[in-house]
LUMVOMAR-861529 format. One record per residue (C-alpha): chain; x, y, z. Coordinates in steps of 0.25 Angstrom, whole numbers, plus 5000, padded with zeros to 4 digits. Example, Ala and Ser with C-alpha at 12.3 -4.5 7.8 and 13.67 -1.06 7.14 Angstrom:
% LUMVOMAR-861529
c; px; py; pz
A; 5049; 4982; 5031
A; 5055; 4996; 5029
//
This chain:
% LUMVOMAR-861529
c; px; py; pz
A; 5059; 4967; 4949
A; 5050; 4965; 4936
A; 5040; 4977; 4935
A; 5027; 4980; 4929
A; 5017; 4992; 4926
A; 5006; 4984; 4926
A; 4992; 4990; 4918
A; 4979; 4982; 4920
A; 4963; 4986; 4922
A; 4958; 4986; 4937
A; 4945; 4981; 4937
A; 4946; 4989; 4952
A; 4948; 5004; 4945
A; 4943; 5001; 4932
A; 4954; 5005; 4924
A; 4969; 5002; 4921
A; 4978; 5004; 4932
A; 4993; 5003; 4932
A; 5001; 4995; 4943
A; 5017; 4993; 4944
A; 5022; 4979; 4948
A; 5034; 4974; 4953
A; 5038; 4959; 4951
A; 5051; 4952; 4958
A; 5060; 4948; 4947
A; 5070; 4938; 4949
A; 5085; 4941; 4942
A; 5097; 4932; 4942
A; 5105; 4941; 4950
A; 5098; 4941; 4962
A; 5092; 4932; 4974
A; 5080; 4923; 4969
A; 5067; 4930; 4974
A; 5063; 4923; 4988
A; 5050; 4920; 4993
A; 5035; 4922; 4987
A; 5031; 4934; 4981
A; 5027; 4946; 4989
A; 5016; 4956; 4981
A; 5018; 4970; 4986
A; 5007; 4980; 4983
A; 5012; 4994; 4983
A; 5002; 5005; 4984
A; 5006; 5020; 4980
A; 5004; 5033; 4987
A; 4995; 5045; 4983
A; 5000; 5052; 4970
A; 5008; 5039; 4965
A; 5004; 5026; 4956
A; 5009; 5013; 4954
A; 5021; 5017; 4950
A; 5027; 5026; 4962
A; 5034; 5015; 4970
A; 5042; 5012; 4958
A; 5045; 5027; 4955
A; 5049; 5034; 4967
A; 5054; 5020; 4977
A; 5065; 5010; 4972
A; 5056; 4999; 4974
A; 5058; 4990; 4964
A; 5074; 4990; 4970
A; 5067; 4985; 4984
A; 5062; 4976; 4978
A; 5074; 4970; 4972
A; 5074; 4953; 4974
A; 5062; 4954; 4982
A; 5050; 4944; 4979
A; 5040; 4955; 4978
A; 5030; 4960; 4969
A; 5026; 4975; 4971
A; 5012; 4978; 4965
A; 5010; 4995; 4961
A; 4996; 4999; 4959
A; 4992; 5013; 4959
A; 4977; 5020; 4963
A; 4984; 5033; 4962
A; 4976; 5041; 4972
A; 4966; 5032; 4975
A; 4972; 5029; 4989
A; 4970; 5014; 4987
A; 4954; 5017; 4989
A; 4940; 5013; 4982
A; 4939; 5027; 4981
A; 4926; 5034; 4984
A; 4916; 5037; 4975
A; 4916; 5026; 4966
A; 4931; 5029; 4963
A; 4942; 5021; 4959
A; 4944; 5008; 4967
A; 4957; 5008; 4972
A; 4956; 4999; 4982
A; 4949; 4988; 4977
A; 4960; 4990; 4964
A; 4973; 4988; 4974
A; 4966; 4978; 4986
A; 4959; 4969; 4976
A; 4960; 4971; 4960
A; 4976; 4974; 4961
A; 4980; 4961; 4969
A; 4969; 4951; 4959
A; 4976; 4958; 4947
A; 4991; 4958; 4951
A; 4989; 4940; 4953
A; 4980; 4940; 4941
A; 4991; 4948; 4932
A; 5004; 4946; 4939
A; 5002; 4934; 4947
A; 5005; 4939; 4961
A; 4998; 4929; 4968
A; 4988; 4937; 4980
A; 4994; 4931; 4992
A; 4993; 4939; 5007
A; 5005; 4933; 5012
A; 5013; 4940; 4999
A; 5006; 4952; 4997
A; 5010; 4965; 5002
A; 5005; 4981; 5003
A; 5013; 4994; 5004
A; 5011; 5009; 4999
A; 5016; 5021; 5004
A; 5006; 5033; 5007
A; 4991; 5031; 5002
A; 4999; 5018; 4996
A; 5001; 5014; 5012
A; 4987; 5018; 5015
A; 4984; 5007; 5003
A; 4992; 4996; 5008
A; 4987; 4997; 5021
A; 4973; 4996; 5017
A; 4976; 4984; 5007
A; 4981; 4976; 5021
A; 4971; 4981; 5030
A; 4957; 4977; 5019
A; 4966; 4967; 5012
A; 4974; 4958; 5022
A; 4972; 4946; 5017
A; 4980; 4949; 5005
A; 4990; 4958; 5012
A; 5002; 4953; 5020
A; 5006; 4965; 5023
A; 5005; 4982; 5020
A; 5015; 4993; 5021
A; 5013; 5007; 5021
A; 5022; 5019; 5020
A; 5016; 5030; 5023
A; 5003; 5028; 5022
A; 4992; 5037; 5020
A; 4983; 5031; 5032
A; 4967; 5034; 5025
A; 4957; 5036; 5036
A; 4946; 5044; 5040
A; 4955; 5051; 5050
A; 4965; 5055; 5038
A; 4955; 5061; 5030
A; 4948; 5067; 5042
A; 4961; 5075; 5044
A; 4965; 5077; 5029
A; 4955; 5090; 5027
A; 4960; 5097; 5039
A; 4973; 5099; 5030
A; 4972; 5108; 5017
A; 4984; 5105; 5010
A; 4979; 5089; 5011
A; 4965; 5094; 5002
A; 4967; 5087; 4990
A; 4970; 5075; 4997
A; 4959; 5076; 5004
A; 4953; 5079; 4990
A; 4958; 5067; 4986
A; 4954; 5058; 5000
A; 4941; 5061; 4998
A; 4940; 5056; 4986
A; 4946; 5041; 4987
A; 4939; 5040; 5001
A; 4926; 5050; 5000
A; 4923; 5059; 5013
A; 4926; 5047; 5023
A; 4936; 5037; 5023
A; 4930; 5024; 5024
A; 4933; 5013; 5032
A; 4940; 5004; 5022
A; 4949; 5014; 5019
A; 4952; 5020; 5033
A; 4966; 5014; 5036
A; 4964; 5014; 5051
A; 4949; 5007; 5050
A; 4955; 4997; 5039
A; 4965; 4995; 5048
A; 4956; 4991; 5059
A; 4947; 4983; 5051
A; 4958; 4975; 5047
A; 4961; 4972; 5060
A; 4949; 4963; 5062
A; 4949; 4958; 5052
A; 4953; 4940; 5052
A; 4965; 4933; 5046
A; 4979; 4940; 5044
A; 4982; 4954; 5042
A; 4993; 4962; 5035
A; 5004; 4967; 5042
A; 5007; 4983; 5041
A; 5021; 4991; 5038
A; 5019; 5006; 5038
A; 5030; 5017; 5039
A; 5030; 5032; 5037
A; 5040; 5044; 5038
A; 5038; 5050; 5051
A; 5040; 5065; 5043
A; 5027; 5060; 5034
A; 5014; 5067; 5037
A; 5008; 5054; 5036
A; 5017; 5049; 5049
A; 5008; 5049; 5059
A; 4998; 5045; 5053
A; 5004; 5032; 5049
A; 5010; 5030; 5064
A; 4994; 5032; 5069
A; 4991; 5021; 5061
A; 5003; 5010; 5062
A; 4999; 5011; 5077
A; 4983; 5010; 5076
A; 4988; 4998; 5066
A; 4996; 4993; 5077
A; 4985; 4995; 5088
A; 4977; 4987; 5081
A; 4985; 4976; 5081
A; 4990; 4975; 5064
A; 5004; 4973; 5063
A; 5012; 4985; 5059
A; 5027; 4989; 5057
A; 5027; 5002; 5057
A; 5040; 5010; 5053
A; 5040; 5027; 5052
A; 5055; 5032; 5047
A; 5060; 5047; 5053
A; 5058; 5059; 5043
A; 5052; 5053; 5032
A; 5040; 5060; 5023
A; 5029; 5054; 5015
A; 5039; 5053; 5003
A; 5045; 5043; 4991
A; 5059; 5043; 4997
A; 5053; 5035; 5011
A; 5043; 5028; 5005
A; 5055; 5023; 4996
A; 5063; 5021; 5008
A; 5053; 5010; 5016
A; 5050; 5002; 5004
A; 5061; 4992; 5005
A; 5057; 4990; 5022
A; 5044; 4987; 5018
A; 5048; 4978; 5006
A; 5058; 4971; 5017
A; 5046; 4970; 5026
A; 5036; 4963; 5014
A; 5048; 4953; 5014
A; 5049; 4952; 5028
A; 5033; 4944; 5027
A; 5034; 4928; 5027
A; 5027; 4923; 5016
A; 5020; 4909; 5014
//
């Protein structure tokens, strides 16, 4: 794999942002690369940047004589969100400004059928969004442990005093009400009637995670509505680098696994 730290102005954030690539490189001692080129978008979770997947995961081996190209941005603890208040656009950075600069500067072409989503945590939550309000350029989405965004989970988030800066924090990306664009579970119904083709969904969590039940509620409301969801949960794991580290390669596997035209 070629990388590159990537520094550039987002028109989106109004300022420089930072963003890690990871490029398939070709060398003589291996297999040629086959097929066309998939584009992965990977999203961090809270407290990380672009650079956390290649820090703390062996990602970079997984991806070893894979045709793929993996695409790190960072909102830090933006949540992937137009925040509230006139703050930082996060989303409109990642769903529309990323994609338009990473043809324009790398030339990887914008084409659903090759382009992919995952994150892990808030990073999940992210890359589910991206396939529920931007299915016609997502193939598919994977999340790891997501942090499912709702009205609900904020509801239940002050009830808990040792959550209280995250509630801090909730509050300001989202303001006192979650909005329905950024409801994971009204996304995801809107998303559903929507026309043409839709993404499909790969979620897994530890079943030790305290966001475990909160990710098997909504692999089945996903289900019941009728969006196609392989869902995997893995006995005694925590919300934690070492699992996160350990599905990467099944859900590289699974972004190989799509036909591509």
């Amino acid at each position: 794999m070629a990388f590159l730290e990537l520094h550039c102005y987002s028109k989106a954030l109004v300022h420089q942002v930072a963003i890690n690539v990871l490029l398939p490189q070709w060398h003589p001692w291996q297999k040629p690369l086959e097929g066309p080129r998939r584009t992965l978008y990977l999203l961090h979770g809270m407290g990380d940047d672009h650079t956390g997947f290649q820090r703390r995961t062996s990602l970079e081996r997984y991806l070893d004589e894979q045709n793929v190209a993996v695409i790190m941005p960072s909102t830090m603890r933006g949540f992937w969100t137009d925040m509230s208040g006139g703050g930082p656009r996060y989303w409109t950075f990642v769903s529309e400004e990323l994609p338009e600069l990473m043809e324009s500067l790398l030339g990887v072409a914008p084409c659903r059928e090759t382009t992919f989503a995952a994150g892990m945590s808030f990073g999940g939550y992210g890359a589910l969004k991206l396939g529920f309000r931007r299915p016609e350029r997502f193939r598919a989405v994977a999340a790891m442990s997501a942090a499912p965004m709702s009205a609900m989970l904020a509801k239940e988030l002050p009830k808990q005093a040792e959550n209280e800066e995250l509630v801090a924090l909730i509050r300001r990306v989202f303001g006192e009400t979650i909005r329905p664009e950024d409801d994971i579970f009204k996304m995801a119904l809107a998303a559903q009637s929507l026309e043409g083709p839709k993404p499909d969904l790969y979620m897994c969590c530890g079943t030790d995670d305290f966001v475990y039940q909160s990710n098997q509620n909504l692999a089945d409301y996903l289900t019941q509505l009728g969006h196609t969801v392989t869902w995997r949960e893995h006995p005694g794991e925590k919300h934690t680098w070492q699992y996160w580290d350990q599905c990467l390669p099944e859900i590289i596997e699974w972004v190989m696994g799509f036909e591509t035209l």
